[in-house]
GUVEXMAR-885584 format. One record per residue: z, y, x of N, C-alpha, C in turn. Coordinates in steps of 0.02 Angstrom, whole numbers, padded with zeros to 5 digits, always signed. Each point is the difference from the previous one (the first is absolute). Layout:
BEGIN
ZYXZYXZYX;...
END
This chain:
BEGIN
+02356+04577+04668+00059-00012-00042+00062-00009+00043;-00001-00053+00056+00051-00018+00028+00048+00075+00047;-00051+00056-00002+00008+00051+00050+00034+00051-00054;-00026+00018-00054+00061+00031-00030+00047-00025-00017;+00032-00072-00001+00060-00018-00002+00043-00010+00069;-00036+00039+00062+00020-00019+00069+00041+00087-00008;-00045+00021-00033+00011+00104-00022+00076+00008-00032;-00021-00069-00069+00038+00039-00041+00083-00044+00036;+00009-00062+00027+00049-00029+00026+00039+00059+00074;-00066+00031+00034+00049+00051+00070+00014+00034-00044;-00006+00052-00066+00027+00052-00050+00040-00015-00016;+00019-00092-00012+00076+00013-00049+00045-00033+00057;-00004-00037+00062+00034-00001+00048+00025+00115+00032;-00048-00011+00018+00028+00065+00033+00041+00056-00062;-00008-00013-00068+00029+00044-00038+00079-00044-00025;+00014-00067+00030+00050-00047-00008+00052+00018+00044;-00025+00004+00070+00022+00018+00071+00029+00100-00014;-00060+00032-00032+00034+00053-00003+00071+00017-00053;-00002-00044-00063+00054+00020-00033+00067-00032+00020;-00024-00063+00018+00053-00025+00046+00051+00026+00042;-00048+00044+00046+00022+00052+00054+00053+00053-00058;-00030+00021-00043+00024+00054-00023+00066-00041-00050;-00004-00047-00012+00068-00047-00038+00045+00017+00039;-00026-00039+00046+00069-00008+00074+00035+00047+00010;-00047+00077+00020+00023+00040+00033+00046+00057-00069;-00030-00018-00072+00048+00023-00044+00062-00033+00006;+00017-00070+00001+00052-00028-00038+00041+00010+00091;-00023-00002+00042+00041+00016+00065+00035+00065+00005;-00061+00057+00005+00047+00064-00020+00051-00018-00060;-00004-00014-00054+00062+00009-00041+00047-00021+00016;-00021-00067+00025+00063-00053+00024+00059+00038+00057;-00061+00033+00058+00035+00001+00061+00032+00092+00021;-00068+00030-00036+00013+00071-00007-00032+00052+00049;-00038-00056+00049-00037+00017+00071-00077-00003+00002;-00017+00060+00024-00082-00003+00003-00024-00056+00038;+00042-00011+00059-00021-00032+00065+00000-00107-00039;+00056+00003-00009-00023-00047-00045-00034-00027-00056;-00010+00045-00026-00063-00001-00054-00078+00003+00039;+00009+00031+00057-00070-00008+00026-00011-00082+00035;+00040-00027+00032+00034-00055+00020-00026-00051-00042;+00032-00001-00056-00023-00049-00062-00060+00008-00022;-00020+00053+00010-00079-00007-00037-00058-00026+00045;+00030+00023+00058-00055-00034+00043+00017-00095-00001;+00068-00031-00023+00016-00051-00043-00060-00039-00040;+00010+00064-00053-00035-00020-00065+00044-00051-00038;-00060-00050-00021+00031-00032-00047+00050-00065+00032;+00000-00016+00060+00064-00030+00043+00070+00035-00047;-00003+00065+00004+00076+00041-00022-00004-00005-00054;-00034+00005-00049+00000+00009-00093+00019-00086+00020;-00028-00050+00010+00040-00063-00024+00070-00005+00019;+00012+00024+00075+00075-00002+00022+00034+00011-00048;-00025+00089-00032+00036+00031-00016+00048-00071-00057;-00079+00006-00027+00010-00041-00080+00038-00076-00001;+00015-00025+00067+00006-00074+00003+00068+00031+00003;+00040+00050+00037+00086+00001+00026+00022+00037-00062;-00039+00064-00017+00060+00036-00060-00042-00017-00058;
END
């Protein structure tokens, strides 16, 4: 029992971490207009989606 919830907890971390990535690196490109920073932020993650969300 305890081992599929060890399964199903790395599935929704690593699928948290991935949309995260992909938040960041959307709302950065729009913001900034730059690939290089959108790659920047995503490797961020969710550090930049709160920034983003705490200043504008």
């Amino acid at each position: 029992m305890s081992e599929n919830k060890q399964i199903t907890v790395k599935k929704t971390v690593k699928t948290g971490i991935t949309f995260g990535s992909a938040l960041a690196m959307v709302i950065s490109y729009s913001t900034w207009h730059s690939v290089g920073w959108a790659i920047f932020h995503g490797l961020l993650s969710w550090v930049y989606v709160i920034y983003f969300v705490l200043m504008y």
